[in-house]
BADREN-595879 format. One record per residue (C-alpha): residue number from 0; x, y negated, z. Coordinates in steps of 0.2 Angstrom, whole numbers, always signed. Each point is the difference from the previous one (the first is absolute). Layout:
% residues N
[NUM; [X; Y; Z]]
...
//
This chain:
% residues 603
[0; [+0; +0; +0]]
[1; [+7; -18; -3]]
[2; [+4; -10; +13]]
[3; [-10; -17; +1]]
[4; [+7; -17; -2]]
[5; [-2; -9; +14]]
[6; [-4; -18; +1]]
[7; [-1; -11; +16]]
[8; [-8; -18; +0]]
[9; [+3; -10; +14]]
[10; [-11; -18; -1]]
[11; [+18; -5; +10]]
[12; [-1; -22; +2]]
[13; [-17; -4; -5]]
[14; [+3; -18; +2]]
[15; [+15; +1; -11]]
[16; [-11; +12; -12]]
[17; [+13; +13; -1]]
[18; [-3; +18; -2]]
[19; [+15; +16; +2]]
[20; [-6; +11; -11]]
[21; [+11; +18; +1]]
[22; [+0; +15; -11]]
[23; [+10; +16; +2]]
[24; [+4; +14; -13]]
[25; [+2; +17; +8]]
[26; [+10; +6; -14]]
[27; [+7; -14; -10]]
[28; [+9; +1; -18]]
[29; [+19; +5; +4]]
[30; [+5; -11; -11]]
[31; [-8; -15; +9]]
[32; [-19; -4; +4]]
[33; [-8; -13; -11]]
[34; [-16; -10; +8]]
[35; [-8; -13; -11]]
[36; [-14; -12; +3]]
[37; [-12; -2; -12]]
[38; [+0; -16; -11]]
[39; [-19; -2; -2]]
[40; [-16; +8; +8]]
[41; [-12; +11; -11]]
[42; [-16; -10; -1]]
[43; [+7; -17; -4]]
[44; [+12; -1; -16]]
[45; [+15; -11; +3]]
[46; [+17; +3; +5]]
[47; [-1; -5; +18]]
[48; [+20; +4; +6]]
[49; [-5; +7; +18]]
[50; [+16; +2; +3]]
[51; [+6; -20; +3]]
[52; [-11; +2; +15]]
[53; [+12; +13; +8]]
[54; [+12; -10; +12]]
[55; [+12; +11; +7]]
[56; [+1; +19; -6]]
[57; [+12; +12; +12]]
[58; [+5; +20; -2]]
[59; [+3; +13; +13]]
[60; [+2; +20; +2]]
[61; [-1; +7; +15]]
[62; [+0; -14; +9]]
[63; [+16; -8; -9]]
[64; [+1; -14; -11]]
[65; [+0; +6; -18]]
[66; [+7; -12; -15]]
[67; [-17; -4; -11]]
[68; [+7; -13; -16]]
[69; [-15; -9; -12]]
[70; [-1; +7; -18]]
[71; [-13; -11; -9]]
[72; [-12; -14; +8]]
[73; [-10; +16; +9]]
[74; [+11; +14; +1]]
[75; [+12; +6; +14]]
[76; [+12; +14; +0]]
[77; [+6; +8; +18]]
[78; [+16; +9; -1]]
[79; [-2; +21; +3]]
[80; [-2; +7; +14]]
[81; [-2; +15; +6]]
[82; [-14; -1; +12]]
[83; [-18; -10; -2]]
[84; [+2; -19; -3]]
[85; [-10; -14; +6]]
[86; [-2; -17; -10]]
[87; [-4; -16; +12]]
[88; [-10; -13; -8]]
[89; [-4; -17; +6]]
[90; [-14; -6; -10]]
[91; [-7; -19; +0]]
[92; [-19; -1; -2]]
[93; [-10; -15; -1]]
[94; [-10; +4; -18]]
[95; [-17; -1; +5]]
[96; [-8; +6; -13]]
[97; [-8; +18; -8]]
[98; [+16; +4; -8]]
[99; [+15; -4; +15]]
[100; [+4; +3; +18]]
[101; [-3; -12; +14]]
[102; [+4; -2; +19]]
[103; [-4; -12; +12]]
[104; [-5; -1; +19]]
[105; [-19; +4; -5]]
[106; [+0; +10; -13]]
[107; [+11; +13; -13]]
[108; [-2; +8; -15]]
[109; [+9; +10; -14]]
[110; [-1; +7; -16]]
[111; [+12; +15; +0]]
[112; [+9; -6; -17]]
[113; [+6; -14; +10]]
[114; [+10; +8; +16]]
[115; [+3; +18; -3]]
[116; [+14; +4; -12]]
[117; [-2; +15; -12]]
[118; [+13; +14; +2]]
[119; [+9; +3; -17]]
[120; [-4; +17; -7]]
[121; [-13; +6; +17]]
[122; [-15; -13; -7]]
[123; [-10; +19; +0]]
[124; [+4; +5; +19]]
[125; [-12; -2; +13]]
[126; [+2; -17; +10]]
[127; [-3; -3; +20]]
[128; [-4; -18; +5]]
[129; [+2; -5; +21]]
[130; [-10; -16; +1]]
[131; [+5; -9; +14]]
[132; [-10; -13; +12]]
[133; [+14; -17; +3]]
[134; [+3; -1; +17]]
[135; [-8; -13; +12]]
[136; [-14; -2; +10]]
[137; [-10; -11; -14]]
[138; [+1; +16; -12]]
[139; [-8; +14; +11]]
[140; [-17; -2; -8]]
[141; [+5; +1; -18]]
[142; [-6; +13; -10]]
[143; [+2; +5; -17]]
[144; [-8; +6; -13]]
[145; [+5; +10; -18]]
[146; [-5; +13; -10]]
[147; [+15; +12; +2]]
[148; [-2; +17; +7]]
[149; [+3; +0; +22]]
[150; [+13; +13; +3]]
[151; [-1; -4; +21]]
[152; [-4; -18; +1]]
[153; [-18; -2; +6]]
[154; [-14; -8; -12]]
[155; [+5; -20; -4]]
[156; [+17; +6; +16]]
[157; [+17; -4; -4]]
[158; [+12; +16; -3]]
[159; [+2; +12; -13]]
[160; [-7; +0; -17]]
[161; [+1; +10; -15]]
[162; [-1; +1; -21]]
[163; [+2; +13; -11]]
[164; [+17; -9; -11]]
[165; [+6; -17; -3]]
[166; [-12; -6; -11]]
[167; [-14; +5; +13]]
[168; [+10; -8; +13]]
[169; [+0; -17; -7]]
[170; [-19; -2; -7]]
[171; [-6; +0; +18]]
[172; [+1; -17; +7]]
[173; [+0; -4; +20]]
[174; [-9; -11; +9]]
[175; [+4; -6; +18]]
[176; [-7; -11; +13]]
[177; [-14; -6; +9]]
[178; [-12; +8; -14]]
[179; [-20; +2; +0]]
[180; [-4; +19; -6]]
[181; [-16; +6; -7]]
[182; [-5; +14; -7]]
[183; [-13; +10; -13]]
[184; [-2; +16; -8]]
[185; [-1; -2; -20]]
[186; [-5; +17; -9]]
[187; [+9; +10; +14]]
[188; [+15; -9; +1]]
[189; [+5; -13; +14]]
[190; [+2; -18; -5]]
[191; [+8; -11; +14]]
[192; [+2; -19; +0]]
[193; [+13; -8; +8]]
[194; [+3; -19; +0]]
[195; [+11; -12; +8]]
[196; [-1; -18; +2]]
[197; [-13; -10; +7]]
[198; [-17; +1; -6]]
[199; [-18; +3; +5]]
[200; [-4; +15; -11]]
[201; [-18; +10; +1]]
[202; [+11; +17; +0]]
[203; [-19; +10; +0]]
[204; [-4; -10; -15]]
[205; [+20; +1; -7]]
[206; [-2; +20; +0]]
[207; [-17; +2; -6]]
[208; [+1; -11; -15]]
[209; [+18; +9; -4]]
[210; [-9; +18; +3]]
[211; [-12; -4; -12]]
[212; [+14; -6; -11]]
[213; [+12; +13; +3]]
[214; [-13; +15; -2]]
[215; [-5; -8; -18]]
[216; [+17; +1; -8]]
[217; [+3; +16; +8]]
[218; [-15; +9; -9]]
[219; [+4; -10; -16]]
[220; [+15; +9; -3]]
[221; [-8; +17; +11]]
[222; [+3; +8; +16]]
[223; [+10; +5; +10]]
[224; [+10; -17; +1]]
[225; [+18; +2; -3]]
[226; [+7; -6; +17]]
[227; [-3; +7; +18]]
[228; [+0; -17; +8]]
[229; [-2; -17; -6]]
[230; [+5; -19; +9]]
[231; [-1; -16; -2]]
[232; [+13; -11; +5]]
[233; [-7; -16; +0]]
[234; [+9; -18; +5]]
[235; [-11; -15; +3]]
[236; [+7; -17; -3]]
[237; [-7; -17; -1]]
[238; [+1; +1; -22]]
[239; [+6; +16; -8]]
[240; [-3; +15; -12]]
[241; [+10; +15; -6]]
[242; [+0; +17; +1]]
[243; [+10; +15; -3]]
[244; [-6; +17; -7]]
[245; [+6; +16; +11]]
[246; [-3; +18; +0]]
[247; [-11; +1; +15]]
[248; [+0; -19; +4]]
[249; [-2; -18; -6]]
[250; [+11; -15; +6]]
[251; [-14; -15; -1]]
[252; [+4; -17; +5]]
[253; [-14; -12; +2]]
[254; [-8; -16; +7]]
[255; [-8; +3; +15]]
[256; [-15; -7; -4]]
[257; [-2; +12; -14]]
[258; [-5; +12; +13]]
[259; [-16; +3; +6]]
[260; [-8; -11; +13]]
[261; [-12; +7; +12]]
[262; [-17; -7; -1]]
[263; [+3; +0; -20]]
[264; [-11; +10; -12]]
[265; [+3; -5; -15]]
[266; [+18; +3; -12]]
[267; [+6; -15; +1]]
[268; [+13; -9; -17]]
[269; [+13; +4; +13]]
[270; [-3; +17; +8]]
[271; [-6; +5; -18]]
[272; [+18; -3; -5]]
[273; [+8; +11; +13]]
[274; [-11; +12; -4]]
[275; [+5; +0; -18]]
[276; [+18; +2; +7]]
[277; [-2; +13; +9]]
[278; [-9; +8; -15]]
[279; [+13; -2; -10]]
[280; [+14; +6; +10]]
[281; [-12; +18; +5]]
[282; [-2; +3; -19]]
[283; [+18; -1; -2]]
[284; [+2; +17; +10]]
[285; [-7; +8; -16]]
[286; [+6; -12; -13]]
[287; [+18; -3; +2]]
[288; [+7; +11; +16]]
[289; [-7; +16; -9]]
[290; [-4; -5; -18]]
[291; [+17; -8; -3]]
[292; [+9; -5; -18]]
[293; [+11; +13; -3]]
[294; [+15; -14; +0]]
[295; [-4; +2; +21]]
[296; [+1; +16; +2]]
[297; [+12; +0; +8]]
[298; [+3; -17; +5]]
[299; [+19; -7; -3]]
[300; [+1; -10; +16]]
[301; [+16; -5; -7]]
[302; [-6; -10; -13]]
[303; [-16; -7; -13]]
[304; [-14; +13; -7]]
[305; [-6; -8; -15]]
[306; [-18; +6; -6]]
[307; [-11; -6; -11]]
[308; [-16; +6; +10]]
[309; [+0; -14; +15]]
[310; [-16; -5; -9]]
[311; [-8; +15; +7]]
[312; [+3; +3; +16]]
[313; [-1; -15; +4]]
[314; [-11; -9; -12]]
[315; [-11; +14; -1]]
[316; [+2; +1; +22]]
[317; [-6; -18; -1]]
[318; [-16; +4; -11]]
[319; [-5; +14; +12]]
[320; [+2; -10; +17]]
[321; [-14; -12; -3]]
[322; [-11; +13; -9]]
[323; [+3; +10; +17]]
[324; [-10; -12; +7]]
[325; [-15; -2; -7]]
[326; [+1; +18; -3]]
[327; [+1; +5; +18]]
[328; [-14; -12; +4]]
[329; [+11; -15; +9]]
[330; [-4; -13; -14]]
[331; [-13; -4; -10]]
[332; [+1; -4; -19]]
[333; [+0; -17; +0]]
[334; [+16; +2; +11]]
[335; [+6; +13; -11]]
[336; [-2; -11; -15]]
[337; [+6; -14; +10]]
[338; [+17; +8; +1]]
[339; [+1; +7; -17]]
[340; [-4; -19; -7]]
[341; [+16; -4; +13]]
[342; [+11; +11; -8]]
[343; [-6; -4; -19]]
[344; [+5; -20; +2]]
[345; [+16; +4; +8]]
[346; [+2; +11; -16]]
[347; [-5; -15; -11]]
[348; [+11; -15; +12]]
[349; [+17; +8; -6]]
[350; [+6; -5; -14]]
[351; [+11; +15; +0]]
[352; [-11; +13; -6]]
[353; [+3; -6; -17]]
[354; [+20; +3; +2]]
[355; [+0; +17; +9]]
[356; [-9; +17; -2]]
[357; [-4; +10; +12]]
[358; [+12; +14; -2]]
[359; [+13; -14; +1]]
[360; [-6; -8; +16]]
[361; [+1; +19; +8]]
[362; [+18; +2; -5]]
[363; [+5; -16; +4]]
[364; [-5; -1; +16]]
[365; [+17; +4; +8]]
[366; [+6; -18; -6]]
[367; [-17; -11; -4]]
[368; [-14; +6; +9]]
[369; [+7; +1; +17]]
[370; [+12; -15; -4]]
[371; [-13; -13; -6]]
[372; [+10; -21; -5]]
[373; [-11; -13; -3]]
[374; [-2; +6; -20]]
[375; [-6; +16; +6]]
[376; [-19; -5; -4]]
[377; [+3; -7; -20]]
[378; [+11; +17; +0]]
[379; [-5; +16; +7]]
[380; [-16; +9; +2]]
[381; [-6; +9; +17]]
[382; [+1; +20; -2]]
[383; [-11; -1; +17]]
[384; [-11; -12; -9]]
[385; [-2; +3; -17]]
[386; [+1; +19; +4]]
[387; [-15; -1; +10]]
[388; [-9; -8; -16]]
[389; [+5; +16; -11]]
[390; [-3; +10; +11]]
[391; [-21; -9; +2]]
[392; [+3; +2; -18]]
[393; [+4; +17; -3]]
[394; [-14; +5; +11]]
[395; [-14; -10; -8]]
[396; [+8; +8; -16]]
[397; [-2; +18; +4]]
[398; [-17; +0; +7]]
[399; [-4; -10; -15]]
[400; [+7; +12; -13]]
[401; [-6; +14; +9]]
[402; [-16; -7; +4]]
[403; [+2; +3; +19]]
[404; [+5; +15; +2]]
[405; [+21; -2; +4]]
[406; [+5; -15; +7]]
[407; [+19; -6; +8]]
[408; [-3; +10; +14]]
[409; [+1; +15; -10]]
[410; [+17; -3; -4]]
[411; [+6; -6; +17]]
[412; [-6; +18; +5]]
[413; [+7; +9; -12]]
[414; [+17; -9; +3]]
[415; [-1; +5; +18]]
[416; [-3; +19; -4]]
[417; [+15; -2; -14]]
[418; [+13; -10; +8]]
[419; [-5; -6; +19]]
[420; [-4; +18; +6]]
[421; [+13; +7; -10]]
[422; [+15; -11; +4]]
[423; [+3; -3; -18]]
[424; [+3; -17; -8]]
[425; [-9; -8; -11]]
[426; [+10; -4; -18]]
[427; [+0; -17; -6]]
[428; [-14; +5; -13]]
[429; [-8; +13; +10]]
[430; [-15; -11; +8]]
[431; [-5; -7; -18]]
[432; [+0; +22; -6]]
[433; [-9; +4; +15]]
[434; [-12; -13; -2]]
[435; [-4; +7; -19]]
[436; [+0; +18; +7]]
[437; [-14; -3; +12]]
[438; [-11; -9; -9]]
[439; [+2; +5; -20]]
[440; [+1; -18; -6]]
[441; [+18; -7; -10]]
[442; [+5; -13; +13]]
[443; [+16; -3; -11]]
[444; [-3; -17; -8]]
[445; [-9; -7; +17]]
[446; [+16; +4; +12]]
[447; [+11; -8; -15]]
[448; [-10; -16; +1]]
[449; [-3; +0; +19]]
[450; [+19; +4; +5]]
[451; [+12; -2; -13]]
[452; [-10; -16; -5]]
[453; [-5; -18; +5]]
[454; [-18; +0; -6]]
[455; [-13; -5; +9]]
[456; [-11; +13; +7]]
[457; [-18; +4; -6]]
[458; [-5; -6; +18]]
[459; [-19; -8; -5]]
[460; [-5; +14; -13]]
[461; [+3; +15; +13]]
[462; [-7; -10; +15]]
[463; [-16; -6; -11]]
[464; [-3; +19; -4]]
[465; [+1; +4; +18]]
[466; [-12; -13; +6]]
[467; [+12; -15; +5]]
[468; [-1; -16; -10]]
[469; [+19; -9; +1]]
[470; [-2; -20; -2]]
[471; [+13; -11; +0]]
[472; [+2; -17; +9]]
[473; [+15; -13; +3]]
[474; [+9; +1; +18]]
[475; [-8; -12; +12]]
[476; [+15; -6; +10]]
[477; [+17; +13; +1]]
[478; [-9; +10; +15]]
[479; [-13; +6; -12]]
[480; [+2; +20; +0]]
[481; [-13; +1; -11]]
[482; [-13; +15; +3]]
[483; [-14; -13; +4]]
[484; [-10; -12; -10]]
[485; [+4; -17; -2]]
[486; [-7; -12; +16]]
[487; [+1; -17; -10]]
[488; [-11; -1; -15]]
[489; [+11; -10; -9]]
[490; [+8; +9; -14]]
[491; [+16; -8; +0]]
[492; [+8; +8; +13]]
[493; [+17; -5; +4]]
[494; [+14; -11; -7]]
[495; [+14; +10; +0]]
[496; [+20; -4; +3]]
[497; [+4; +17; -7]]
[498; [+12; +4; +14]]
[499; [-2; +8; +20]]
[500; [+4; -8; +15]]
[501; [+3; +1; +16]]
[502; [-2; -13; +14]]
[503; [+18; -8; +9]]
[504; [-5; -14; +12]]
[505; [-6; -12; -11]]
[506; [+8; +10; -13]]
[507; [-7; +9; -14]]
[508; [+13; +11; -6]]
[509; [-3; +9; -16]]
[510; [+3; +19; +0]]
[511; [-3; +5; -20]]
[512; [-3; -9; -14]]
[513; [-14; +8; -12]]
[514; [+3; +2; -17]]
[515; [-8; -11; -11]]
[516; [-6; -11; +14]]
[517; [+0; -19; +4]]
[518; [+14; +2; +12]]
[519; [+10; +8; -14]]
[520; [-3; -12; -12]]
[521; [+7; -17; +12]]
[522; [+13; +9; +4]]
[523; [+0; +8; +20]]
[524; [+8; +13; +7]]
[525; [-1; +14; +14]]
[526; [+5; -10; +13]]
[527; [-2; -17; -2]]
[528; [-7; -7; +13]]
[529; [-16; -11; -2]]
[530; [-2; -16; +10]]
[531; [-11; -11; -8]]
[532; [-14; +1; -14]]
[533; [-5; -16; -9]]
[534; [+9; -7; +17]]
[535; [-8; +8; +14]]
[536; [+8; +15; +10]]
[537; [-10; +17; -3]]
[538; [-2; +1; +20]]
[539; [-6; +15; +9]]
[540; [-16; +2; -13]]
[541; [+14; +3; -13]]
[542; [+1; +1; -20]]
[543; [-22; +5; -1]]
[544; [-4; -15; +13]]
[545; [+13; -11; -13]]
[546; [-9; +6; -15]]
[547; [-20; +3; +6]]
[548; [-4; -15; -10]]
[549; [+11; +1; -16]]
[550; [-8; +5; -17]]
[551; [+8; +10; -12]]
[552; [+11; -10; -12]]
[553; [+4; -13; +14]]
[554; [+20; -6; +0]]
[555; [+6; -1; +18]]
[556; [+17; -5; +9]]
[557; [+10; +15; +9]]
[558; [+12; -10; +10]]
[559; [+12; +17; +5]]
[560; [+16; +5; +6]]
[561; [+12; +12; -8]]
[562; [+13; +5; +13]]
[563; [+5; -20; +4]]
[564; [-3; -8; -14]]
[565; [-18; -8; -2]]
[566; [-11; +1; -16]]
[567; [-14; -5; -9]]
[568; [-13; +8; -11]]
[569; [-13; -4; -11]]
[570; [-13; +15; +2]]
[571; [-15; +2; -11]]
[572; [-12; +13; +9]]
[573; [-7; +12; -9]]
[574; [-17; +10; +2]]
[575; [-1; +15; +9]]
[576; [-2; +15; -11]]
[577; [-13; +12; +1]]
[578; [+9; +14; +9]]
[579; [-11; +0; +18]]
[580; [-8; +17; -3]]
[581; [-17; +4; +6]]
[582; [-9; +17; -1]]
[583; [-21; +3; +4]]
[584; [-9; +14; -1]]
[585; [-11; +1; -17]]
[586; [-17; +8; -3]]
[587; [-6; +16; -10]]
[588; [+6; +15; -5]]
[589; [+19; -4; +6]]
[590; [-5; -5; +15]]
[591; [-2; +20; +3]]
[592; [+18; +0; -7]]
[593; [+6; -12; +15]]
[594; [-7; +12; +13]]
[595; [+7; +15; -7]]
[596; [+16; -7; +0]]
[597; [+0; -9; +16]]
[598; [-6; +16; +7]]
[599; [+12; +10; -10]]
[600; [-13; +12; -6]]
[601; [+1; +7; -17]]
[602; [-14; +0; -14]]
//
């Protein structure tokens, strides 16, 4: 029988956010043990270089010091020995987000890919982790929580842990602190919730809206549910929103007054959207940790995995989250079509969808997507966003040419009996075959334009023969999502600079310049910063207060700085085009349609 690796975490100065991390090989390579951290975490595609967060790194075997020397930016080499050698990390953690470690006084958390080093050539041997509680008075009520297996801790104790390899090991994140716990049972499996921050969550509400949720996407892809366990690790902070996809858990990070209130009956905009979250990240335990691209299988921790197929797991993730839903009974349709209408003007604001295709937007991800300048929206095109679209698309197809009777989810179950439950990847082709295969229709031409191409989507005809009208209005000031119908009955709209902003004091500073638009034309920049229009300071009210009385084709003066010098442009605003999407329910025959689909029932 192998012997484990063993791995030790020690949430060692708290105030200074430091971590010792230790992991020792049994029988390391005679030749001299590599350990390497991972350069990125699977889930969130960018090189993240763990590794410059390791602030002192130390050997030993048997007790005795052992000379460890640095090969490349993550990998370390320990001389031979001839007994087990340990590797002492000390690990600096103040990245609060999905994707990092953190430590302070009041709270710690970790994702394994950030602390635990791999052991070169043992990534398939069984792994023991020792969690352990800092020391002081102030930390005896933490708990913890995480999805990995107990081997002698107690439920939510500190102590010892266990994963079946490496790659287990690290794709079950650790929470710690003072954390509120709830629980449900969703198709037979337990579901806890674990959050930490202060907030004023209805938990009986919390876990009885995710039960619904949860049982829904279980029986969409069939029971039994692939995981024993499932947590959600939850952080609630004044503004945030992320999460992170595991295999029997989610990293979410929220606002905490996206939670649940008590007293509250009604899905709220904001508890809606954690809702949607969560959604998304429990679908990815199908799509994307089990139905994985074949360029992840296995994943080269090392370095980038290009793939062409972002687009659907995470685009077509982001179509089934919402429609989750209404399908599970938590929204209605109006807030269903609400949302779609959201995602469809955010489509239409970015000039970018007319430069990349899909397919390029998912391969590029390691250096655009996750890396986003102030061109990034006259550029690149969303695979979340636009993937969403195709994949709304693609269904509405399907059940059109087959009049009912396949649909999406056909496919998404088929891909999870091929692939998820087999472990085999998916080929960079093999969703569009697939897709063909289970429904008899050539689907060729229709992935050609929708990935590998920039044309526009047949949004309105597929809606319209699924019973939703799609109108479109001009933006009524730059916090206009869109989803609703106008509140002013002037059709104007707005007078548009053509450029975002962000308010700085007094300041306006502009953070992108649209292609095409006003601001383009005079001349401004990302980051100029705006202090006067036709001589007055934006003020707090900012560039819609500055503009609520302008008309298209009025000239203004931008008084601005760029770095120190101070400039002047003549602007002529422009009207706002008509890319404010609103969808309603139609009428008649289609109206049938609308249900069947929303309901995802076939015929």
């Amino acid at each position: 029988m192998t012997d484990p690796i063993r791995y030790r975490i020690v949430p060692e100065q708290p105030q200074a956010h430091l971590y010792r991390v230790s992991c020792t090989v049994a029988e390391p390579d005679p030749s001299g043990q590599e350990f390497a951290l991972p350069a990125w975490i699977p889930g969130s595609y960018m090189i993240r270089e763990f590794a410059r967060h390791v602030v002192s790194i130390r050997a030993e075997s048997r007790g005795k010091p052992l000379a460890i020397e640095k090969l490349d930016k993550h990998t370390w080499r320990a001389q031979p020995a001839a007994g087990p050698v340990t590797v002492i990390c000390e690990i600096y953690a103040r990245d609060l987000s999905v994707r990092g470690a953190y430590l302070d006084a009041r709270q710690a958390f970790f994702n394994g890919a950030c602390v635990f080093l791999r052991v070169r050539g043992q990534e398939s041997a069984p792994c023991e982790l020792e969690i352990v509680r800092p020391s002081g008075a102030r930390y005896r009520g933490w708990r913890l929580a995480t999805a990995m297996t107990v081997s002698g801790a107690k439920l939510h104790g500190f102590g010892l842990y266990r994963a079946a390899d490496y790659d287990e090991l690290i794709d079950h994140p650790v929470a710690m602190g003072d954390l509120a716990l709830a629980s449900f049972r969703a198709c037979g499996v337990t579901h806890e919730v674990a959050i930490t921050g202060r907030h004023s969550a209805d938990m009986a509400r919390l876990t009885r809206d995710l039960k619904r949720l949860c049982e829904h996407h279980i029986r969409f892809f069939g029971e039994p549910a692939p995981m024993k366990r499932y947590v959600f690790l939850v952080t609630a902070l004044g503004e945030g929103y992320g999460g992170l996809e595991h295999r029997a858990s989610t990293a979410l990070q929220c606002s905490r007054d996206d939670l649940p209130r008590r007293g509250e009956a009604q899905v709220n905009e904001r508890y809606r959207t954690f809702l949607g979250l969560a959604s998304h990240e429990y679908f990815h335990t199908w799509n994307v940790k089990r139905i994985k691209p074949a360029a992840f299988t296995p994943y080269d921790l090392d370095r980038e995995g290009y793939t062409t197929l972002l687009w659907a797991f995470e685009g077509v993730t982001s179509y089934y989250d919402d429609l989750a839903l209404v399908r599970s009974g938590l929204i209605g349709t109006k807030d269903y079509l609400e949302l779609l209408g959201r995602s469809v003007t955010t489509y239409l604001r970015a000039p970018g969808r007319r430069k990349q295709s899909l397919a390029e937007s998912s391969f590029d991800a390691w250096i655009k997507y996750y890396r986003p300048d102030e061109n990034s929206p006259n550029a690149t095109v969303s695979y979340y966003g636009k993937g969403s679209l195709v994949a709304l698309c693609l269904d509405l197809l399907i059940r059109d040419k087959t009049r009912g009777k396949k649909s999406l989810d056909d496919v998404m179950r088929a891909l999870w009996i091929g692939h998820g439950l087999t472990g085999i990847g998916v080929e960079e082709d093999g969703i569009e075959r697939l897709a063909e295969e289970v429904t008899g229709l050539e689907l060729r031409k229709t992935f050609d334009e929708w990935l590998r191409s920039t044309r526009e989507l047949p949004l309105r005809d597929l809606l319209a023969e699924h019973g939703v009208e799609m109108a479109l209005r001009p933006a009524e000031s730059s916090s206009d999502k869109g989803g609703r119908a106008a509140s002013s009955k002037d059709p104007g709209g707005l007078a548009m600079l053509g450029a975002g902003a962000r308010a700085s004091g007094e300041e306006a500073v502009v953070t992108h310049v649209l292609e095409g638009g006003a601001a383009q034309e005079a001349g401004l920049a990302a980051g100029d910063a705006i202090v006067a229009v036709d001589g007055l300071r934006p003020g707090r009210g900012g560039l819609d207060a500055a503009f609520a009385r302008r008309k298209a084709g009025d000239t203004i003066a931008i008084h601005a700085f760029r770095r120190d010098e101070l400039l002047e442009f003549r602007v002529r605003l422009m009207a706002a085009p008509a890319d404010t999407c609103v969808l309603t329910e139609l009428t008649g025959a289609s109206a049938r349609r609308l249900e069947r689909w929303l309901d995802g029932r076939r015929g």
